[in-house]
N, C-alpha and C positions, 0 to 999 in steps of 0.2 A: 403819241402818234403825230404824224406832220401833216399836215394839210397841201394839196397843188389844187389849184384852179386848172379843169378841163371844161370843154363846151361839150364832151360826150358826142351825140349822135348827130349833132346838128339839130337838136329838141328845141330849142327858145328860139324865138322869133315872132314877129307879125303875125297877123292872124286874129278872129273873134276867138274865143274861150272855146265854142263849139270847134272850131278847126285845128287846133291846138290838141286837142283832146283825139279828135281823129290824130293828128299827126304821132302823137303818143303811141298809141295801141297798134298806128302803121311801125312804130321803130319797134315795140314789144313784141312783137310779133316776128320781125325780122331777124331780131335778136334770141330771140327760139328757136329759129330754125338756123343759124350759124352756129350755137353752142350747144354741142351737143351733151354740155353735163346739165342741160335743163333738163332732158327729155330722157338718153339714150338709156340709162341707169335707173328708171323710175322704179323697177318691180326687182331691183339688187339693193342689198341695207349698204354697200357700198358707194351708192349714190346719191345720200344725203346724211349729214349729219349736222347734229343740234350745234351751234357755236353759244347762243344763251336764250332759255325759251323761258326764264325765273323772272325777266326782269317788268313786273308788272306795274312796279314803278313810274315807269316810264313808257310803259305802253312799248315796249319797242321786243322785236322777234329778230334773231339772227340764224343763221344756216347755210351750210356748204351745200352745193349741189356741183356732183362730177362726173364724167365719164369711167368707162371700163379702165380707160388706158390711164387715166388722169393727167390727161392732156388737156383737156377744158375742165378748168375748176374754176367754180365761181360765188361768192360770199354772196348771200342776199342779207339784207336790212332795212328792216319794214321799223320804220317808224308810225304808228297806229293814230298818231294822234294830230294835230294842224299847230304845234308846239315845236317850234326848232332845236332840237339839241346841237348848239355848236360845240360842246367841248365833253361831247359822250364818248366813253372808251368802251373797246371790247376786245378782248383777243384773239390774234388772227394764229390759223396752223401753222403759218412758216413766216418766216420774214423775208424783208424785202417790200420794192412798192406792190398797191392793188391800185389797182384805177378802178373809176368808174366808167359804166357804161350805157347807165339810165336810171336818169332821176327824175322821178313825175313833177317834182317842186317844180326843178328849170324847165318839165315841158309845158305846164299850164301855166306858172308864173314866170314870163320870161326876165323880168326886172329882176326877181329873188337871187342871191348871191349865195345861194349855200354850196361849199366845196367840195371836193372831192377829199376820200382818205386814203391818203398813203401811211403803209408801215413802216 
């Protein structure tokens, strides 16, 4: 996988830890209700599927979430832990880039440098 450097939502910046954290859950929230394979799909088995739910290892959870039409499809990846994986792999349905579009690291830490994944 290649790595790009995004700034995502405009998450890092100034701020105490407590407003940062607001600004967080103001962009999560936003980002809910623009994509609608968060939401549209929830009570269709074609609105989510497992990418890798084994790897306990590493504490980390992967999963697709998509719309009817799959037009908004979107990978989540929960790293579980306060443990950086910079060179964890997983594999993605198609290729081609993904971007990011919200990463808690860079919204409470805004110094933290970890990147985006592209395929």
């Amino acid at each position: 996988m290649e790595r790009e450097r995004r700034t995502g939502l405009g998450l890092a910046g100034g701020g105490s830890l407590s407003q940062r954290r607001q600004k967080f859950v103001q962009d999560l929230n936003q980002l809910y209700l623009a994509e609608a394979g968060l939401w549209q799909s929830d009570f269709d088995t074609d609105g989510f599927q497992w990418i890798d739910a084994l790897d306990n290892q590493n504490s980390v959870l992967s999963f697709l979430r998509r719309d009817s039409e799959r037009v908004s499809e979107l990978a989540v990846i929960l790293n579980l832990t306060p443990v950086a994986r910079l060179r964890y792999r997983l594999g993605l349905p198609r290729p081609g880039k993904w971007l990011e579009v919200l990463n808690s690291d860079a919204a409470i830490t805004p110094a933290a440098t970890w990147e985006t994944w592209a395929a």
